[in-house]
N, C-alpha and C positions, 0 to 999 in steps of 0.2 A: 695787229700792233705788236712788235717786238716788245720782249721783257729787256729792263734796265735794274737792275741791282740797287737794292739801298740806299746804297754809301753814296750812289750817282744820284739818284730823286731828292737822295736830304740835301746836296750841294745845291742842284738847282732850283730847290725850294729856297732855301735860306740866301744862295746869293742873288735871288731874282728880288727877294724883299729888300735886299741891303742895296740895290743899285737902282731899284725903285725912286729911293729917296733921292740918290747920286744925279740921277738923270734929270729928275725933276729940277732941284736946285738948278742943275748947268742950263738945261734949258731958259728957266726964269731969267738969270745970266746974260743968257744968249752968247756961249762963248763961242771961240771959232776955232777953222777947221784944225789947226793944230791941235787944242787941248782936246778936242772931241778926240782926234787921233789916239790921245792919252789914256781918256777912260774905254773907247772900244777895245785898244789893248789890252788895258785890267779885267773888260768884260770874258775875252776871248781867254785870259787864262784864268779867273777866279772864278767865273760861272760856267761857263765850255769847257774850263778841265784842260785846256792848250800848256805847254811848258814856254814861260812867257823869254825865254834865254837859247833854248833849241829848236821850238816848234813856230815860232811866231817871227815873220823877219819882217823890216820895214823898208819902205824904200828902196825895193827891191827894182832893178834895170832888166827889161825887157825888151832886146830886139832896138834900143833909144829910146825907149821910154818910160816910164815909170809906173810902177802898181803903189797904192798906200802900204798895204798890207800883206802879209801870203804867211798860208799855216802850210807847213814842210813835214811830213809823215814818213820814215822811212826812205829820209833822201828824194823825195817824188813833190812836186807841188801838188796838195789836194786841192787848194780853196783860195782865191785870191778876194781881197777885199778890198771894195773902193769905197773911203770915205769923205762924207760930207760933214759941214757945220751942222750943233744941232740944230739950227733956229732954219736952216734951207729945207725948203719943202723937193722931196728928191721925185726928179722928172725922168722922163726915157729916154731923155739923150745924153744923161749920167750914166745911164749905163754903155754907151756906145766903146767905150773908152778901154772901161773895164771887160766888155767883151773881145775888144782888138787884146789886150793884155793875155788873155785867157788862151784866145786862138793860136797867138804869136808862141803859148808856152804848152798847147795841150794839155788845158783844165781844162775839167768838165763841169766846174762848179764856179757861182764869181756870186758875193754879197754884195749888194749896196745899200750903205746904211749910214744914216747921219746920230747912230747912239743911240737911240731911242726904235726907229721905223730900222725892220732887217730887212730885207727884199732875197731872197736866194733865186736864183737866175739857173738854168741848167742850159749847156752852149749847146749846139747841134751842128755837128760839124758837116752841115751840107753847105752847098753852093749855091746863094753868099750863105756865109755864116748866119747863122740868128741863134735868137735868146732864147728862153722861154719860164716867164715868173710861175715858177712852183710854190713860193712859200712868203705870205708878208707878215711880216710880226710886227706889232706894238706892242715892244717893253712896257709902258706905262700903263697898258689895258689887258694884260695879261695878269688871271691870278693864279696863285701859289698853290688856293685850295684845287682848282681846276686840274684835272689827272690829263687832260686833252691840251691845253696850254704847256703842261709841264714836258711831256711828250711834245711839242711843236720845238720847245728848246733842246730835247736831248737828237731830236734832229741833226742838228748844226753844231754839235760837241765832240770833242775827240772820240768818245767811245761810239757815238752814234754813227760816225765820220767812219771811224777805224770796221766799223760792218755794217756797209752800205748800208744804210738805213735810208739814207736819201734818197738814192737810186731806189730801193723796194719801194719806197712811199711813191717816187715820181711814176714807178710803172704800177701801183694801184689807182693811180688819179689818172694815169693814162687809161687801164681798162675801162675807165666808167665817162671818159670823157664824153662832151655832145659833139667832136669829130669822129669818133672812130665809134659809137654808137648811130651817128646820122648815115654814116656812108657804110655801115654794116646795113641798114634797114634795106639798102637798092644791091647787096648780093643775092646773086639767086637762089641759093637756098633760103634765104628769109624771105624772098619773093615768092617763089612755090608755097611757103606754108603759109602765107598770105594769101593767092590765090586757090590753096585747098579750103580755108576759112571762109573765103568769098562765096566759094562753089554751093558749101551748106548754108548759107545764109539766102542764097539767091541762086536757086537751082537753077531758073529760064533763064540767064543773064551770062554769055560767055565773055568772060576776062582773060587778055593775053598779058604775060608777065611783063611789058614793053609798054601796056597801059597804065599797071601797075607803076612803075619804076617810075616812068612819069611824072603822073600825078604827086607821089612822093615828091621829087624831083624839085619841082614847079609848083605845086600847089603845100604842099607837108612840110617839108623842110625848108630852114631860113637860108637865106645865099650863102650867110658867116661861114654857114655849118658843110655849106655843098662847095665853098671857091674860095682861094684864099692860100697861103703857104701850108696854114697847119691843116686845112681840109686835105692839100697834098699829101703830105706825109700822114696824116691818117689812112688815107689809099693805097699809100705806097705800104705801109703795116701790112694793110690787109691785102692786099696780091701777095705780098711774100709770103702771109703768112696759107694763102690759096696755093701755090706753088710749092712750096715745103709738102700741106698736106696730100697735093695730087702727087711727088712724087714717093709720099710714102706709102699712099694707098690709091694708085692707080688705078685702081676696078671701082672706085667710089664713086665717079663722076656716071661710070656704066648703070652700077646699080641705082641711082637717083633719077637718070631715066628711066631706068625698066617702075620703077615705086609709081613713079609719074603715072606713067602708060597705065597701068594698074588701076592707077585710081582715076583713070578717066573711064567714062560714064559707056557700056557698051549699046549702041542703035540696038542690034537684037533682043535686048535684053528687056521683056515689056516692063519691066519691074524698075528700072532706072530710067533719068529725064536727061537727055542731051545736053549738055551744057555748051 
């Protein structure tokens, strides 16, 4: 977890309590999507730290279309925001919109948020396009004392924005994901030390790693986690990331055989069990 400085946790402490109360009122209210538009702007530069005159534009034309919002960093779009009423409970075809926005403009980042629920979205620019929810916040369920909530907002803040934090955070939630941890279980080398753990547990029993993979396959893991776009792309990670290391250490794949062969069991030998 990145360090954030003082000056920036006393902000997000004190103006998460102050719009605590903001939200609540408008909600009760129930106002619409206009005024929401009102306070999410106040939110994005009193509590995010946005400069609400240079960094913050509205109604910005995209390609014919329109975004609600977009925070501008050095001349660049970082973040585009699509807003809803507070009182709309926000569905995934809200975000369809805002995604065409994002592609059309080369963000990598798009909120949907009716004031209260944030949703942060990270695009992926494969073919089609898709989304993918890295972050939901409720303002109104977030608290001040919480060092993990406080941290969930300096996410989404100019200074958080300005050094990748979000990017770090989406490839720490990537490393531990149940994609790219399922379809890590059916590479071969987690196969092999699978079947060397087999070997000692069940010496008379020979297992091929194609049995293994298998039963993973088919029996271990859920479909979600083995088919699907994002099981794709968890695959697609790990080949690259298989291909990068064989071409950096090409004798690796040699010596993983020979380790193999080694630790297979020799007939001659009265002292080991054929496996």
């Amino acid at each position: 977890m990145p360090n954030y400085n003082a000056k920036v946790g006393q902000r997000l402490i004190e103006k998460l309590k102050r719009f605590q109360s903001i939200l609540s009122s408008a909600k009760a209210r129930d106002i619409n999507e206009s005024d929401t538009v009102v306070i999410v702007t106040d939110l994005l530069s009193d509590l995010f730290g946005y400069d609400k005159y240079s960094e913050i534009t509205t109604e910005h034309a995209i390609r014919g279309t329109w975004c609600d919002l977009a925070i501008v960093l050095e001349e660049k779009f970082a973040l585009l925001i699509e807003v809803k009423a507070i009182g709309l409970t926000l569905k995934d075809n809200h975000i369809k919109q805002a995604v065409d926005y994002a592609a059309n403009k080369g963000v990598d980042w798009v909120i949907l948020t009716n004031g209260v629920i944030w949703q942060v979205y990270k695009i992926n620019f494969t073919k089609p396009i898709s989304e993918e929810l890295v972050l939901d916040l409720d303002l109104l369920n977030l608290s001040h004392k919480n060092k993990d909530h406080i941290y969930d907002l300096f996410l989404i803040s100019k200074e958080g924005l300005k050094k990748n934090s979000l990017d770090e955070f989406n490839n720490q939630r990537q490393a531990t994901s149940k994609y790219i941890l399922a379809n890590l279980l059916v590479t071969e080398p987690i196969l092999k030390a699978i079947k060397k753990e087999l070997r000692i547990m069940y010496p008379d029993i020979k297992v091929e790693l194609d049995e293994i993979r298998n039963t993973l396959s088919t029996e271990v893991l859920k479909r979600e986690v083995a088919e699907g776009e994002m099981a794709q792309a968890a695959i697609k990670k790990i080949n690259r990331r298989n291909r990068k290391q064989s071409k950096k250490n090409p004798s690796d794949s040699v010596v993983e055989d020979e380790v193999e062969k080694q630790a297979e069991p020799t007939p001659n030998d009265p002292t080991t069990i054929v496996v």
